[in-house]
N, C-alpha and C positions, 0 to 999 in steps of 0.2 A: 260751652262745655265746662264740666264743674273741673276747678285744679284739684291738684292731689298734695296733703299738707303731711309729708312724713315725720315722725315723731317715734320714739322708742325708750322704753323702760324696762324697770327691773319688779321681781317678786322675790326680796329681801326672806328668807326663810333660813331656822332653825330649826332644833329638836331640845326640848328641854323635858328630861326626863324622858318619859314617854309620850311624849305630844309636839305633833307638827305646829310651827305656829310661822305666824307669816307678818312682814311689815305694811301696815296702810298706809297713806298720810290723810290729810282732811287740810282740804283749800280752804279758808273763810272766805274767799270771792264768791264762789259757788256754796259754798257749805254742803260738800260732798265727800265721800273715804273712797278713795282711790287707789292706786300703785302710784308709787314714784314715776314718772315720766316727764318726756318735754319736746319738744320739735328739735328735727337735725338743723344743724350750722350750714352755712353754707359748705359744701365739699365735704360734709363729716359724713362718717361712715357709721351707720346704725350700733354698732357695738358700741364702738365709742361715745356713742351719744347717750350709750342708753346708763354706763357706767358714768356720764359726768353729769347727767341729771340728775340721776340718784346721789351724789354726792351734794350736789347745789340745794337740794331739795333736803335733805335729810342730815348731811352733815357726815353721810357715812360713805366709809370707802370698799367696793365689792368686788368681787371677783364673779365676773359671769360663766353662769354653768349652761344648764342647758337651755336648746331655746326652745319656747313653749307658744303657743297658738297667738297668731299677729289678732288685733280688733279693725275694723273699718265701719265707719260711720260716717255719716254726712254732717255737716256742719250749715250755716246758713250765717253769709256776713251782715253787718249791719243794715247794707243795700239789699239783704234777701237773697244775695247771690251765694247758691252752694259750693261749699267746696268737700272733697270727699280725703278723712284724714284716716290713714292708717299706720297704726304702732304697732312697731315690733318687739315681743317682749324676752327677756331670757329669767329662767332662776338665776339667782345671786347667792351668795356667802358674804357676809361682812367679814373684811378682814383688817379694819381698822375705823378712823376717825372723829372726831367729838362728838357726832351726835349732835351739833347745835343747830336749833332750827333755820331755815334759810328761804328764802326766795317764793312765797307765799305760799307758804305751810305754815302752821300754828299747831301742828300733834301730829305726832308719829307712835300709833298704838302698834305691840306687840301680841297679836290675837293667833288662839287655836285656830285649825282652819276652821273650822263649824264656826265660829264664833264672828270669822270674816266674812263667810258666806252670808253671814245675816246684816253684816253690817255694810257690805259693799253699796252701795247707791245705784252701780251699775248693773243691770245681767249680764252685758258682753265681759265685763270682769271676772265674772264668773268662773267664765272658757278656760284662763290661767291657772288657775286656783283648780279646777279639775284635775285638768293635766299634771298638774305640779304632785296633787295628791296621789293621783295613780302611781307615777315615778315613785314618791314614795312607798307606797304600798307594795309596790313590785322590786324594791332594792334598789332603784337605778336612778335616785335622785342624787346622790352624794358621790359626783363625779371628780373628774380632775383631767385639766387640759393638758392635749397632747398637741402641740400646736407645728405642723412640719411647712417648711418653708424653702421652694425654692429661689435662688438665687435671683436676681435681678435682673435688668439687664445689661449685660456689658459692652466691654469694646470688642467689635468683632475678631474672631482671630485673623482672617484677611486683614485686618486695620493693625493690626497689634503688631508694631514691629522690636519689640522682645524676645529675647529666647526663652525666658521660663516664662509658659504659659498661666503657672500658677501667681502670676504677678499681675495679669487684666485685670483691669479694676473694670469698675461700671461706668458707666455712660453717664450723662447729665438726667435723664430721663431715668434711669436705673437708682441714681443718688435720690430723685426726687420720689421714687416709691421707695426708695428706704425711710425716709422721712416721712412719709404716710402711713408707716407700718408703724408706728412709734406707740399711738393713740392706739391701733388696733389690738397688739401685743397687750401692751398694758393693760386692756380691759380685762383680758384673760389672766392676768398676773401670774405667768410663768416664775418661776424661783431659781432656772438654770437655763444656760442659754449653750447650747452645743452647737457646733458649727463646723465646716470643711475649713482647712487653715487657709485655702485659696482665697486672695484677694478680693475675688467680685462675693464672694459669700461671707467673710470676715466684714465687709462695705455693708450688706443687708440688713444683718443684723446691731454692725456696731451703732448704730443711733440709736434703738431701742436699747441697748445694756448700757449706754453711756447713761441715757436718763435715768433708767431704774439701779443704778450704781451698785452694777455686775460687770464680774468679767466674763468673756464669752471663752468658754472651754475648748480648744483646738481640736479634733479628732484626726487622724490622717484615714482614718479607715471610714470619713466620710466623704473622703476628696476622689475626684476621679482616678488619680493616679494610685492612691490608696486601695480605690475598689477592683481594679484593673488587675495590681497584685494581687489580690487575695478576697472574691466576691464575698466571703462568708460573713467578713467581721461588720462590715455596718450592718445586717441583720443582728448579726449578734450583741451591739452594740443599743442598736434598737429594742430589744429583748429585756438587756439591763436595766433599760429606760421604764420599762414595761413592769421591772422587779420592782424597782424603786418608789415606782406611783406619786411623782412630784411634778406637779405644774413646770412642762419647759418646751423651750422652742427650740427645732432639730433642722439647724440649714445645711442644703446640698444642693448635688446638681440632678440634671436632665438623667445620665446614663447610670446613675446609685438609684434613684426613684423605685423606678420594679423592685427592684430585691427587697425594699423596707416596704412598699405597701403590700406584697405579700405575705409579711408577714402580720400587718395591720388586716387583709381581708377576711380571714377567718374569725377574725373577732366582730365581726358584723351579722353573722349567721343570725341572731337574735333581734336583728336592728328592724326596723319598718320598711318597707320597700324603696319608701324616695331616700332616706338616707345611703342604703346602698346605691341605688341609682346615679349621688350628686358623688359617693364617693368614685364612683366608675364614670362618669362623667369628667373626673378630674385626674383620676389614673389614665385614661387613655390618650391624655394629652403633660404623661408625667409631671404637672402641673405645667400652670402657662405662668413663664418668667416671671417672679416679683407676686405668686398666688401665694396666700398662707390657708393650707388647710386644720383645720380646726377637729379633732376628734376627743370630743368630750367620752373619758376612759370608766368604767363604774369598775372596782377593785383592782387586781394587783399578781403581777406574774400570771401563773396558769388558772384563775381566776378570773382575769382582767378582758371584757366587753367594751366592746366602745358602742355607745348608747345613739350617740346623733352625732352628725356631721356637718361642718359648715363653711363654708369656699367664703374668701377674703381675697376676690380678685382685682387687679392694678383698673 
């Protein structure tokens, strides 16, 4: 039975002037124009993989946007034995790096799309480059993450013999999906990190702000006892978040959930059916401990759509 070789990349796009233009690279092993891509690590998680390939490969640092149509093919080892690979791709924004070439690439051209289309080597390449174009074409390419995230897992309250509940930390297993989310987070390059001041949620996301050298914003009107007094303000706080239109990640807990993805549902009305689906899939389980959902936003305040959606589960 053929294995399965996962791999995932990016489609590096700008707008200069008035023209979409998009990143190739060109392998000299193969002598082919490609997307940046590369096979997952062991235990990596496709976003991740797909933002550090792009970088190895290209030299450039991205921020992933939306995700765009996976490829599968089959492949044939040296012994003739298939194996069946498939990459998952996202649009990208460069939001940094030198630029220097790396890890067998020799060019990284800058092409309209029309200009890629003809240059791709692949047809299944194509698929990307379609979809990426429509997004544009329809408004809803030039997104911005909204990345909400509940808590970990912690010490249970049975087990916790504390009086302030707001002092549970996480569990050894809750630590070790903090530490997972590290790589995930980053790929999305959030710019703000809002969070419940309660311990097991202050734990989830401090590895991620420790790296990316933030501090995580306290809210109490995300914390249980917060929302208990007064349901309205983490919606409303959510809202603000919404005015602002900046890449950030918004942790809480199980009983705050409903009140902020209702106000996230209505902005889906536009969205494709499985995006609503995976987001309703994951509201009805107020996310599962240590899930980061991912709602890529297109504008801002009473403007502001969320275009796809993408689960980041433990």
């Amino acid at each position: 039975m053929p294995t399965t070789i996962p791999a995932a990349g990016t489609i590096p796009w700008r707008v200069a002037g008035a023209t979409l233009e998009v990143a190739l690279v060109h392998r000299p092993r193969y002598d082919d124009w490609s997307w940046p891509k590369g096979k997952l690590d062991p235990g990596e998680d496709w976003a991740a993989a797909a933002t550090r390939e792009t970088h190895e490969e290209t030299g450039l640092t991205v921020r992933l946007g939306l995700p765009l149509p996976e490829a599968r093919y089959t492949l044939l080892d040296r012994d003739g034995t298939p194996s069946d690979k498939v990459v998952r791709y996202w649009a990208a924004r460069v939001t940094g790096g030198s630029g220097r070439l790396v890890n067998e690439i020799d060019d990284v051209a800058w092409l309209s799309h029309r200009e890629a289309h003809d240059r791709l080597d692949y047809a299944r390449d194509r698929d990307q480059l379609l979809a990426l174009v429509r997004h544009h074409q329809a408004g809803t390419l030039d997104t911005w993450p909204l990345v909400v995230v509940r808590h970990a897992q912690a010490v249970p309250r049975s087990a916790w013999d504390g009086h302030d509940d707001t002092r549970r930390p996480l569990t050894r297993a809750g630590r070790e999906r903090a530490g997972a989310l590290v790589p995930v987070l980053a790929a999305y390059a959030p710019e703000r990190v809002v969070s419940s001041p309660s311990v097991r949620c202050l734990e989830t996301v401090a590895p991620f702000a420790g790296v990316a050298g933030m501090r995580v914003r306290e809210r109490e009107s995300l914390a249980e006892e917060g929302f208990a007094d007064d349901p309205s303000r983490a919606p409303a706080r959510l809202q603000r978040m919404l005015e602002r239109a900046r890449p950030a990640v918004l942790c809480t807990h199980g009983p705050v959930l409903p009140a902020l993805l209702d106000v996230l549902r209505p902005l889906l009305e536009d969205a494709g059916a499985p995006e609503r689906e995976r987001f309703e899939r994951s509201a009805a389980t107020k996310l599962v401990k240590g899930e980061a959902l991912v709602c890529h936003v297109a504008g801002a305040g009473p403007t502001a759509r969320v275009v796809a959606v993408e689960r980041h589960l433990p």
